[in-house]
N, C-alpha and C positions, 0 to 999 in steps of 0.2 A: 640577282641576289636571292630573289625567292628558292630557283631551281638548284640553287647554292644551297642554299640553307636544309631545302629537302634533300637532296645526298649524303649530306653531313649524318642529315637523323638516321638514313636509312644505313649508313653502315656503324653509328654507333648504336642500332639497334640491332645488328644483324647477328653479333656472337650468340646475344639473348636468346634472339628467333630460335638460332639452331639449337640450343640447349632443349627448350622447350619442345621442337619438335621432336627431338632424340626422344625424350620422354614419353611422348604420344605415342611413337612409334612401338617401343617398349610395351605400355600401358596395352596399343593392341593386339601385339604377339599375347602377352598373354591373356586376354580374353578372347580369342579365335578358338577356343573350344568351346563357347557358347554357342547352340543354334539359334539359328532366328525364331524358332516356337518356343522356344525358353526365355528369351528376349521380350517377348510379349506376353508370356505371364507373367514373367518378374514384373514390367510393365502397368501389366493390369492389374497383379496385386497392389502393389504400389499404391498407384490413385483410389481405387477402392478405400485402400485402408488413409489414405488421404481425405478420401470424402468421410470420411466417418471423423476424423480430429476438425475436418472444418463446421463438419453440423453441428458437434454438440459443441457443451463450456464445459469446463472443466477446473476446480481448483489445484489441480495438477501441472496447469500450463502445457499441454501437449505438446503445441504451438514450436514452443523452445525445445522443444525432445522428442517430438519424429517427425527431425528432418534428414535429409540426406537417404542415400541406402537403408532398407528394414534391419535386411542381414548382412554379415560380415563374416561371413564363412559360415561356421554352425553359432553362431551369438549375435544375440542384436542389443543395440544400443538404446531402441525403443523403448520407454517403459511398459510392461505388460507384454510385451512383444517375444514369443520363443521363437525357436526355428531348427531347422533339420540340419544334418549334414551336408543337403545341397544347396544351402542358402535359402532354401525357402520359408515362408511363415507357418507355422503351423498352430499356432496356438498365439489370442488374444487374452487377456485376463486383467481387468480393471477392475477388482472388484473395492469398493468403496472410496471413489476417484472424486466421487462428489461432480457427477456428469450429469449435466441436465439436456434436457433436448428431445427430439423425436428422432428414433434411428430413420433412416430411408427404408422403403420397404424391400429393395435390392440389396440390402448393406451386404459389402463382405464379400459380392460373389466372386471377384476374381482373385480373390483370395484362394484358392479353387483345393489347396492341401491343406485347410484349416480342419482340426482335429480336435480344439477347445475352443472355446467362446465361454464366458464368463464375467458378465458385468451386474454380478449379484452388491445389493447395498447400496443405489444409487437413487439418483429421481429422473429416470427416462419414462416417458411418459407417449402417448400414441399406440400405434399397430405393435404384435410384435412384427420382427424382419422374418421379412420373406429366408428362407435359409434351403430352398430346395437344390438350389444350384452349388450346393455342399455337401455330394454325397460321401465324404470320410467325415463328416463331424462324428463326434463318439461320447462329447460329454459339451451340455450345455444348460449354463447356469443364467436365467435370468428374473433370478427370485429378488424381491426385496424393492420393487419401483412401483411405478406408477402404472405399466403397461393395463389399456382396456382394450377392449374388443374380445374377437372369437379366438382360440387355438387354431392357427392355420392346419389344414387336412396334411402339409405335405413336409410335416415334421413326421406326419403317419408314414408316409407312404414314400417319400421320398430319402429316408434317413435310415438307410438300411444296415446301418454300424451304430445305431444309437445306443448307448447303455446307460446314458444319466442324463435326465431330464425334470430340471429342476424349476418351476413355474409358481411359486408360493407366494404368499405376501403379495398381490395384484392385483388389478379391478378388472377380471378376466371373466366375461360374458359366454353366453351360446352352451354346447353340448361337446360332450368328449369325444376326443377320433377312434377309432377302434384302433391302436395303437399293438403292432402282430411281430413287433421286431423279437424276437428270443434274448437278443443280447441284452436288453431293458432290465437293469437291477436295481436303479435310484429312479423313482418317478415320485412326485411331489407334485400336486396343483390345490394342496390345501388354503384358505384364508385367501378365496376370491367371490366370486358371484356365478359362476357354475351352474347349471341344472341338467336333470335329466339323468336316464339310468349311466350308471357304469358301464363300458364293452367290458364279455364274455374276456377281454384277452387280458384285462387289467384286474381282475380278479384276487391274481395272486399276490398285489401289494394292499400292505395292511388300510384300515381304516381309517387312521391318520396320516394318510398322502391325501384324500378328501375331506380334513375335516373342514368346520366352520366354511361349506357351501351353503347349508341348511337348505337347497333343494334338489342335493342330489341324493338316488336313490339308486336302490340294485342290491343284488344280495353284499357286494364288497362292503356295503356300509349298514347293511342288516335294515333296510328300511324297503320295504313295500310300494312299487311305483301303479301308482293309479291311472288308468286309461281316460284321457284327455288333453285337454290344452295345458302344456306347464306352465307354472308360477311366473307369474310376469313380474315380480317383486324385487329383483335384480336390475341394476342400470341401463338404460336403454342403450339397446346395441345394435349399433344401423346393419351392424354387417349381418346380423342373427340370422336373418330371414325373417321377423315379423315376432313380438315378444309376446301377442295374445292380449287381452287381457284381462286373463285370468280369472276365475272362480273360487279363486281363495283357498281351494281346498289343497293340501300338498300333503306329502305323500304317511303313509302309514306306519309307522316304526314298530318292529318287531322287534321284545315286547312291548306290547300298550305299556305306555306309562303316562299318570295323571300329569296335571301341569304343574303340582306343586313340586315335583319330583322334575320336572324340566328347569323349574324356577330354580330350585335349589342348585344344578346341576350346570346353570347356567354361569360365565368366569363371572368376577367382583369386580367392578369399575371403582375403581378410589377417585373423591373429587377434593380439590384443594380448596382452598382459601386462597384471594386474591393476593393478599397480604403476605402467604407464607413462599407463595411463589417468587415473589419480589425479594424479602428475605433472602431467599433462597440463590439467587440469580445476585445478587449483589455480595454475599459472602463470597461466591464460586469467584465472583471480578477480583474481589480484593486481595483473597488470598496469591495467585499466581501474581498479582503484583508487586505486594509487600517482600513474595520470594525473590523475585528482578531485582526489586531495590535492596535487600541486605545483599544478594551473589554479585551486584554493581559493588556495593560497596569495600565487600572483605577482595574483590578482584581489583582493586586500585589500592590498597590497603596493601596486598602480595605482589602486586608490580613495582612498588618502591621498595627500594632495600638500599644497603650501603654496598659498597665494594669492597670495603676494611673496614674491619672493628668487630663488634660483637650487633653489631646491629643487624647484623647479614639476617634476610629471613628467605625463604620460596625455594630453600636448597641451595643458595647462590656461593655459599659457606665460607672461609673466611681466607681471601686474598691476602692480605696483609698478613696476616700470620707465619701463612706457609713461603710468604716471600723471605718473610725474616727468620725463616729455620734455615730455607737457602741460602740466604747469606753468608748464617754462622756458618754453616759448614763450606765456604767458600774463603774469602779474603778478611772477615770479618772488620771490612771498614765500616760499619753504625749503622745506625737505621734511616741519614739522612740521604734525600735521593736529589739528584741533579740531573737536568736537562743537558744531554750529552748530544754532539752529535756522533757519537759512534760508542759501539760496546768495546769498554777496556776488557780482559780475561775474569778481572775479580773483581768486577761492580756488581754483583747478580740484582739491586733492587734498584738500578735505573732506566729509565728509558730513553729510547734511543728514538732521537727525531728525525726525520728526514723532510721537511720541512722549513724554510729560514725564514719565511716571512709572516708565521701563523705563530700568536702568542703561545709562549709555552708555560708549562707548569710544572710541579715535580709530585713523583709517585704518592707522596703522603697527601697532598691533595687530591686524587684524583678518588684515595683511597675515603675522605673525607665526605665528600662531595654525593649528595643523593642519587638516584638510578635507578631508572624505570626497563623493566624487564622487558623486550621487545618483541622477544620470542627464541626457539630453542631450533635450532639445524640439524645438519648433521657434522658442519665441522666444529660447532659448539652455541653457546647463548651470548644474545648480543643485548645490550644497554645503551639505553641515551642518559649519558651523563650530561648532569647541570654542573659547571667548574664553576666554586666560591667567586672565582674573577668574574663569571658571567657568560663566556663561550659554554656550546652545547660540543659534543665531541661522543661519538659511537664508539662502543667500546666491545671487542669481542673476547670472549674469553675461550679459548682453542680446548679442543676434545682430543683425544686420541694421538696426540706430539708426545709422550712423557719421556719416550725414547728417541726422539730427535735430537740429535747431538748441538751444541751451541753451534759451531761453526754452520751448518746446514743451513739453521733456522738464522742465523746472522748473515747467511750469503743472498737466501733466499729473500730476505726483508730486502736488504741492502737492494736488490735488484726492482722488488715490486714499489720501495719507496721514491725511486727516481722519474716513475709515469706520471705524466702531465696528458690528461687529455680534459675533451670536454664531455668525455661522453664516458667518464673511466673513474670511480669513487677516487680520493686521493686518500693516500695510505700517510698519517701524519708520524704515526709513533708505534713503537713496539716494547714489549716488555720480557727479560728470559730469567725464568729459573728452570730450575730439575722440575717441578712438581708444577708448575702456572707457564702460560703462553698468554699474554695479552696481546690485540691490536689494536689501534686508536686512528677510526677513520674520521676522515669532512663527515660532519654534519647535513642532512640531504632534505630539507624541508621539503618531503610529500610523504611517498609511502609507497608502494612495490606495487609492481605491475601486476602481478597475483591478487593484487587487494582489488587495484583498480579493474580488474576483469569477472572477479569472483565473489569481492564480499556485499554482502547487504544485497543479495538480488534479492525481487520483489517490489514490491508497492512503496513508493517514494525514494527508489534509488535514481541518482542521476547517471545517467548511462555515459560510457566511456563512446565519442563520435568517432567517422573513422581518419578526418584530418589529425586527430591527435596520434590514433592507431596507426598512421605511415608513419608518421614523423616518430613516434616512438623504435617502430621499425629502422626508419634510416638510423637515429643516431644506438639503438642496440648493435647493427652491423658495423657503425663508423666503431665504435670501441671495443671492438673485438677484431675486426682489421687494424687496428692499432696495438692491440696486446698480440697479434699475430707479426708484427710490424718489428715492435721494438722486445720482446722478449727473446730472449739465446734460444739457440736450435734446438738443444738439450733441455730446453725447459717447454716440454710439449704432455697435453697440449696446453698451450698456453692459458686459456681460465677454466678449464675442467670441470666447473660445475655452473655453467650455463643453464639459467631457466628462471619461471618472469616472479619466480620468489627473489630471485640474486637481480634482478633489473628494476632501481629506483627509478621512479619518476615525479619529477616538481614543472610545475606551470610557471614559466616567466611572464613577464610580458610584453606584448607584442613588436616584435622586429620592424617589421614591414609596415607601409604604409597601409594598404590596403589591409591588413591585419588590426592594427588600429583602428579603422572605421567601424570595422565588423566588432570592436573591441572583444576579439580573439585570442587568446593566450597560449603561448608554445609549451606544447610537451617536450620536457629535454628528459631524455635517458643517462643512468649512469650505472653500470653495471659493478658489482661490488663481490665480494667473497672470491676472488679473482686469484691463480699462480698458487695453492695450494698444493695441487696433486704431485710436482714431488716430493713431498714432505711425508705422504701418508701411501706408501707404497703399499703397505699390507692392508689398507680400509679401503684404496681406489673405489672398493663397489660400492661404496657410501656416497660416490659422488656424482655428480648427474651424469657426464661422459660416461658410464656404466652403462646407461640405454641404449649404447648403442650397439646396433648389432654384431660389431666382428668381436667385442667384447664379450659378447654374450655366447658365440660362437665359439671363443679358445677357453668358455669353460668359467668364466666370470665367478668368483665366489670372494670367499675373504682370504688370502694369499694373493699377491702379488701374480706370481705363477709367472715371471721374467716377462708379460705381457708388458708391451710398449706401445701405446695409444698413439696415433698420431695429429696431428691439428682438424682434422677430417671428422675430428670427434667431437669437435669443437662445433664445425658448419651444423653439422648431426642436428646437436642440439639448438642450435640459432632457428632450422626448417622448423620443430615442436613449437619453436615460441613463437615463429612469425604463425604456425597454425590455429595457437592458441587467440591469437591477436584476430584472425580473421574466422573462427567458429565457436571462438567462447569455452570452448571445451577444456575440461582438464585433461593434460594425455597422461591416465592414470593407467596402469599393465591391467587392472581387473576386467575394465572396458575391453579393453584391445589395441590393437594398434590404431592410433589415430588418422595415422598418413597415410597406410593403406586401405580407413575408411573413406578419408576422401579421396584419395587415387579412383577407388571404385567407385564415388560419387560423380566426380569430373567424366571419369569413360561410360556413365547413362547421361540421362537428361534430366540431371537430380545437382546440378553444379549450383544453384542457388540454392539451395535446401542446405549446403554445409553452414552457411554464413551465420554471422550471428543475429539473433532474433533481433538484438537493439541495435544493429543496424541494416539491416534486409530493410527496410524502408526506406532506406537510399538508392533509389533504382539505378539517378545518376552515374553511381562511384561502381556497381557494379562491376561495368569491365577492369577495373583498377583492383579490386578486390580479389576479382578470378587470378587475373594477373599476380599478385602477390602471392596467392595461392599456388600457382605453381613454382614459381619458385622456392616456396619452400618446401614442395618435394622435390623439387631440384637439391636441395640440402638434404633431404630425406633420406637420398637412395642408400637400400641397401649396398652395398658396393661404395666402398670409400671413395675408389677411385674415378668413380662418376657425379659424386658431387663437388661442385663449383669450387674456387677459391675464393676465400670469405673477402677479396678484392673486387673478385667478379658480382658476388651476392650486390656489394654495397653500388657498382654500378647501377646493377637490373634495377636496386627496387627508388637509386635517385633518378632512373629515366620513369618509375612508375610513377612517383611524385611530380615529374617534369622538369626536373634540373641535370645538369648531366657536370655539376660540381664535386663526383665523392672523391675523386683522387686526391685533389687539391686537398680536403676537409681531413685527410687520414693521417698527417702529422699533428706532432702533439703543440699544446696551445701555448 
C-alpha cells in the first residue's frame, strides 16, 4: 500500500515538476551572461549592505524593505537604495531614517561602486566607517549624529574622487588630515571637538566649515597656533594618541579682542520654565488629536448617504431621479418598481433578480434605504446597503456602460447571474437605465484581501498567517477555474479584472476536527467585480487584465484597437496575486515588475528575502511558500502560451496544501 500510495503522489506531482523545471531552465538561459566575478560582487554587495539593516534600528523598518535583490535592472526597490545601469548599487542615502546604532567599522565595503553615502540627521553613534575600500565614493554626508572619535586618515588618502565631505554636527576628536584631493568643493567638520592647525590644502574653504571647534587654529580660521601640547578640553579620544593635559593656554586670535567682545559674540542659550514646556508638549498632543477625531467624524458622516432622494451627499448624486427621467422617456408605466425575474423592453425602473431563494425587494426601497460608501474602482463605487426589512446587500453603481445598449447589458447579467460557486460573489439583482447601471451582489462579512495584506501595517496590526494565505490561494484559483469553467468562449477573459482588491475574504469556522482544537478559523475567498470586460471595450485598460504583457505589447491605451485578450490574461493576473499573497508587496508599475523581481530573487541565494516579513518566521512552511511562489511565475510568464491552465494552477497549489481534491471542488455548489 505504502509503495502504492508513493507512485500515485509521484506522478500526480510530476506535470508540476516539469513546469517548474522549464521555468529554471529559462531563468538560467537568461542569466548566462553573468560572470562568476560579477556573481560575487553582486554577492558581496549584498550582505554588506545586509549587515548594515541588521546593525542598526530604524523607525523606517528596513527589515520589511531590503529584502530580496538590491537592483532590478537600473532601479531598486530598496528605500534609499540607487543603482546603475548594470544593476549595481551606487548610491545609499538615509538621510533622517531615525537610525540608531554603531556602523561597523568595515561598513559598506563590498559595496565596491558606491558613489553616495549619506546618512545625514540621524543618531549613529561610535567610529566613523572605515570607507577606504571605496575608492569611487565622491560625496559623503555624515553630519547631524552622534559619531566620536578621530577623522580616519584614509578618507585623506584613500578617497581620490572625493568632492563633498560633509562631517558637522558630531562629537568628532583628534587633528585634521591633510586632505590633497582637488576635486574637494563641500568640506564641513564645523560644531565638533576638533583641534589643532588647519592643513595648508584646506585653506581654501571658508571659516565656517571649522567653526564652533574653539581649538582649532591656522591662518583658515585667523587664529594664531601656539607651540606646545594642545587643549585637552575636548572629550577624551582613546584613538587620539594621547589628549595632554593641557596648559590651558589656547591658541591667539588674530585680532586680539577683549572678553567682553568674546562674551557678546558668543550665540544666546534661551532657558524655559518647566511648566511652559509641559504646556507646550501637551497642546502639540491635543491638537493632532482633536484633528483625528472631527476628520473620523465628517469621514462617517460622508460614507452614509441615500441612493434616492435628495439626501444623496459625497457626489453619490441622485439615482432615483435619473431613473425616473428614464422611465418617462421609455414606457411610462409609474414610478412603482417590482421584483421581476426578467427585464420586460419598457420596465426601465425594475430590477431584475436572478436569485429565487434570497428575499427580495423593490427599487423604491433600495432607493430609501441608508448606504455606506465602500470605496470607488475603476468600474464604479460600491455601497453596503441596510434594506428597511433588515438584509445587507452590496450595491455597485457602474462607470463608463452609458453606451451599452440594454440588450448587451441584459445578455451579460443574465449570464453572470446563473454562477453558484463557493468561491465566486453571487450576483443577486441588476438595474437598467440609459443614464444608471446598478448591481446588487451577496453580502460578504469581511473585507478584501488588499486590506488584509496592506492596511494598518505597523504596531498593533494582526498579521495575516500563512495557513490562511494558502487557503485563500486555493479557493481565489478554485473561482476563477470555475468562471473559466462555466462562462461562453466568447466571453474572455472570463473575470478581467483579477487582483486582491476584487478578492473578498470572511473567516468561518472551523471545518475540520483538528481545526477545532486549534480553534482555527477558515479563510474562504470570493472573488467579485467578475465578466465585465465585454461591456467596456473602449476602457479594457481600466481593467486589471491591462498588466499584462501582450496587452501592453499591441499598444494597450484607451480604444479597444480589435485587441482580444485571451483567458491567459486572466492566469496573468491570478501569478500577481498569489505573489502578493506570499511577499506583501504591492505589484504597483512605479516599483517595477514584481515577478521579475523575484525571478531574479529565486535564480541568487536571496529566495527567502522575497517573503513576507510577517511571515518569514515561519521557517517550517518555507518550502510551501517558495513552492507557491513559483508557481506564480509559472502564471507570470511573459509569453501567454507558457502559462499553466488556471485547472493546472489549482491542482499545483492543492498538492501545495496537501490535498489533491481541486478537480472535484471546481463545479459550482
Amino acid at each position: 500500500m505504502n509503495n502504492g500510495s508513493k507512485k500515485r503522489d509521484q506522478r500526480r506531482r510530476r506535470p508540476w515538476r516539469m513546469l517548474v523545471v522549464s521555468w529554471l531552465l529559462a531563468a538560467a538561459a537568461a542569466g548566462a551572461e553573468v560572470t562568476e566575478l560579477d556573481f560575487e560582487e553582486r554577492r558581496d554587495e549584498r550582505r554588506d549592505l545586509v549587515v548594515l539593516r541588521d546593525t542598526l534600528r530604524s523607525a523606517v523598518d528596513l527589515h520589511s524593505n531590503w529584502t530580496g535583490p538590491p537592483c532590478h535592472g537600473g532601479r531598486s526597490r530598496w528605500r534609499g537604495v540607487s543603482c546603475d545601469a548594470d544593476g549595481r548599487v551606487v548610491g545609499v542615502s538615509l538621510d533622517g531614517a531615525q537610525l540608531t546604532g554603531t556602523l561597523p567599522r568595515a561598513a559598506l565595503r563590498g559595496v565596491s561602486r558606491l558613489e553616495t553615502l549619506s546618512l545625514r540627521g540621524n543618531a549613529l553613534h561610535g567610529a566613523l566607517p572605515g570607507l577606504d575600500a571605496l575608492p569611487r565614493l565622491r560625496d559623503v554626508d555624515l553630519s547631524s549624529n552622534r559619531f566620536s572619535g578621530p577623522i580616519p586618515r584614509g578618507y585623506a588618502t584613500a578617497l581620490g574622487d572625493l568632492r563633498r565631505l560633509e562631517l558637522q554636527d558630531n562629537l568628532l576628536t583628534g587633528t585634521l588630515p591633510a586632505f590633497r584631493q582637488r576635486g574637494l568643493v563641500v568640506f564641513n567638520v564645523s560644531y565638533n571637538f576638533l583641534q589643532g592647525e588647519v592643513p595648508a590644502t584646506l585653506r581654501r574653504f571658508p571659516a565656517s566649515a571649522f567653526d564652533h571647534n574653539l581649538k582649532i587654529c591656522g591662518e583658515a580660521v585667523n587664529a594664531e597656533c601656539r607651540e606646545g601640547k594642545p587643549w585637552s578640553g575636548a572629550p577624551a579620544d582613546p584613538g587620539a594618541g594621547g589628549g595632554g593635559s593641557g596648559s590651558g593656554d589656547g591658541p591667539v586670535v588674530r585680532p586680539a579682542g577683549d572678553r567682553d567682545r568674546a562674551a557678546r559674540n558668543r550665540p544666546v542659550r534661551f532657558r524655559m520654565a518647566t511648566w511652559s514646556v509641559v504646556a507646550i508638549c501637551l497642546i502639540a498632543a491635543l491638537v493632532p488629536f482633536a484633528a483625528v477625531l472631527i476628520f473620523l467624524h465628517h469621514r462617517k458622516k460622508g460614507r452614509e448617504v441615500r441612493l434616492g432622494g435628495r439626501a444623496a451627499v459625497t457626489g453619490a448624486g441622485d439615482i432615483k431621479d435619473k431613473a425616473e427621467q428614464g422611465q418617462g422617456r421609455g414606457s411610462g408605466s409609474g414610478s412603482r418598481s417590482r421584483s421581476t425575474g426578467s427585464s420586460s423592453g419598457g420596465k426601465g425602473a425594475e430590477l431584475t433578480f436572478f436569485v429565487d431563494d434570497r428575499a427580495r425587494f423593490e427599487l423604491d426601497e433600495l432607493f430609501r434605504s441608508t448606504a455606506e460608501m465602500l470605496g470607488k474602482g475603476r468600474l464604479g463605487i460600491t455601497y453596503r446597503v441596510t434594506l428597511e426589512a433588515g438584509p445587507v446587500v452590496v450595491v455597485k453603481r457602474l462607470r463608463n456602460m452609458v453606451h451599452v445598449p440594454r440588450r448587451d447589458f441584459a445578455h451579460t447579467m443574465q449570464l453572470l447571474g446563473k454562477l453558484r460557486h463557493e468561491n465566486v460573489a453571487d450576483l443577486l439583482a441588476c438595474f437598467y437605465s440609459k443614464e444608471e447601471k446598478l448591481v446588487v451582489y451577496e453580502h460578504v462579512p469581511g473585507c478584501s484581501l488588499f486590506h488584509l495584506l496592506h492596511g494598518d501595517r505597523g504596531e498593533g496590526r494582526t498579521p495575516l498567517p500563512w495557513p490562511a494565505r494558502l487557503s485563500i490561494a486555493q479557493g481565489t484559483a478554485r473561482g476563477l477555474a470555475y468562471l473559466h469553467q462555466s462562462l461562453p468562449y466568447f466571453h474572455r477573459p472570463p473575470h478581467g479584472n483579477l487582483k486582491s482588491s476584487n478578492v473578498l475574504v470572511f473567516f468561518s469556522p472551523p471545518a475540520t476536527p483538528a481545526a477545532k482544537s486549534n480553534k482555527q478559523k477558515q479563510a474562504v475567498a470570493k472573488l467579485t467585480d467578475h465578466g465585465f470586460h465585454p461591456l467596456l471595450p473602449h476602457h479594457a485598460h481600466r481593467l486589471a487584465a491591462a498588466k499584462c504583457p501582450e496587452f501592453a505589447r499591441a499598444g494597450g491605451g484607451g480604444g479597444g484597437g480589435g485587441r482580444r485578450l485571451s483567458s491567459r490574461a486572466d492566469v496573468y493576473c491570478l501569478g500577481l496575486v498569489l505573489l502578493e499573497l506570499v511577499t506583501g508587496k504591492v505589484p504597483v508599475e512605479e516599483d517595477g515588475d514584481l515577478a521579475e523581481w523575484a525571478r531574479l530573487a529565486l535564480s541568487h541565494e536571496w529566495s527567502t528575502d522575497i517573503l513576507d516579513v510577517e511571515i518569514v518566521a515561519d521557517r517550517a512552511r518555507h518550502g510551501d511558500m517558495l513552492r507557491l511562489t513559483e508557481v506564480a511565475l509559472l502564471c507570470a510568464a511573459v509569453e501567454p502560451d507558457r502559462r499553466p491552465k488556471v485547472h493546472d494552477v489549482v491542482r499545483m497549489i492543492d498538492e501545495i496544501a496537501g490535498g489533491g481534491d481541486g478537480p472535484e471542488l471546481l463545479a459550482g455548489r
